[in-house]
LUMMAR-998769 format. One record per residue (C-alpha): residue number from 1; residue in three letters; y, x, z. Coordinates in steps of 0.05 Angstrom, whole numbers, plus 5000, padded with zeros to 4 digits. Layout:
BEGIN
{vexvex->NUM, ropa->ALA, north->Y, east->X, up->Z}
...
END
This chain:
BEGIN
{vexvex->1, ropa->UNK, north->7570, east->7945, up->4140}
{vexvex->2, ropa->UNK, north->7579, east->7925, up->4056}
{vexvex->3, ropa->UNK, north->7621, east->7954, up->4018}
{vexvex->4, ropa->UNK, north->7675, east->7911, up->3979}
{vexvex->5, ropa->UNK, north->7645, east->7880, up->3918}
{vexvex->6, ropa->UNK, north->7572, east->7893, up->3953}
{vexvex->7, ropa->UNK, north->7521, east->7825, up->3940}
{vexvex->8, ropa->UNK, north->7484, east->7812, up->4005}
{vexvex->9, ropa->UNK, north->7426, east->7763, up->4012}
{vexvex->10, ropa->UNK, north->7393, east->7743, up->4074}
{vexvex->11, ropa->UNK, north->7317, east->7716, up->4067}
{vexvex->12, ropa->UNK, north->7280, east->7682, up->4118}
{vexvex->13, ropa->UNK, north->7215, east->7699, up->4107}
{vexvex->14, ropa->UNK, north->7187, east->7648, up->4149}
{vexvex->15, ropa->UNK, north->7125, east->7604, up->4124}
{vexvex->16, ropa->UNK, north->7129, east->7629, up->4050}
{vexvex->17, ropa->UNK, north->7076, east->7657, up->4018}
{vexvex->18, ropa->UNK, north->7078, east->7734, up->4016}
{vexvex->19, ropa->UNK, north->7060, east->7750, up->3942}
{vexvex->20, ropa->UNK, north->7115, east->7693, up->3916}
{vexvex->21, ropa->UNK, north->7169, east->7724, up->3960}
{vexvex->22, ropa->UNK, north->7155, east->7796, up->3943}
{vexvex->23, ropa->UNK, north->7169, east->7775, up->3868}
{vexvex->24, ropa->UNK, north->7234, east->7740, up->3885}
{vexvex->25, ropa->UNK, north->7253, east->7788, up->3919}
{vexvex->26, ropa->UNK, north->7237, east->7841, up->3876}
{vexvex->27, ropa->UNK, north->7284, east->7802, up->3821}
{vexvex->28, ropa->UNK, north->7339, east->7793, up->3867}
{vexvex->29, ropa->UNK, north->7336, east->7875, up->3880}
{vexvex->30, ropa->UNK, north->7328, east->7896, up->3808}
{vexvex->31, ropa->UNK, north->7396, east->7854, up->3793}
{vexvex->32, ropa->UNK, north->7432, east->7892, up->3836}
{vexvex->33, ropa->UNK, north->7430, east->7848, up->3899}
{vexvex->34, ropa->UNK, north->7430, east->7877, up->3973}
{vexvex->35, ropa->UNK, north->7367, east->7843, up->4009}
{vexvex->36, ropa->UNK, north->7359, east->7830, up->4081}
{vexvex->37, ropa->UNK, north->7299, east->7797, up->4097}
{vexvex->38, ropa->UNK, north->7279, east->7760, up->4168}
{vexvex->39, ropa->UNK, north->7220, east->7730, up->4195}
{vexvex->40, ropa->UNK, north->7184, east->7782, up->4161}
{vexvex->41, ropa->UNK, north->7122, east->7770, up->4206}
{vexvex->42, ropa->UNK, north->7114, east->7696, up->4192}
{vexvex->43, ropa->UNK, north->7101, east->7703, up->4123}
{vexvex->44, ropa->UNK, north->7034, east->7671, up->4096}
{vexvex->45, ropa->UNK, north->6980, east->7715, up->4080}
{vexvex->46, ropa->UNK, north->6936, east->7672, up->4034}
{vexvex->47, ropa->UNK, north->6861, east->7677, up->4006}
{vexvex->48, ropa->UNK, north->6821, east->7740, up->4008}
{vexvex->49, ropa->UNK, north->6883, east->7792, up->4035}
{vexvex->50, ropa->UNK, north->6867, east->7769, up->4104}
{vexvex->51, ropa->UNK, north->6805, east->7818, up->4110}
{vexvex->52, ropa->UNK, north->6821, east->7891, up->4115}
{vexvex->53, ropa->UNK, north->6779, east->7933, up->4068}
{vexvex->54, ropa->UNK, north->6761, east->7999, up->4101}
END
């Protein structure tokens, strides 16, 4: 439910990369918008973040 006056963005998440979307969305959030983001799993990992360090 939003409250009245309330900015809500849906992203679909699906085939960007991660590290570009993270920054748009970390924009969108820090100008006050609400963001809802699907498709969350298809996002591209690219280069070297594939392998998990341990």
């Amino acid at each position: 439910m939003c409250a009245e006056g309330e900015r809500t963005i849906y992203v679909d998440a699906k085939n960007h990369v991660l590290g570009r979307l993270s920054s748009h969305v970390a924009k969108l959030l820090l100008e006050g918008w609400r963001v809802i983001i699907v498709n969350a799993e298809k996002t591209v990992i690219t280069g070297k973040k594939r392998s998990v360090k341990g």
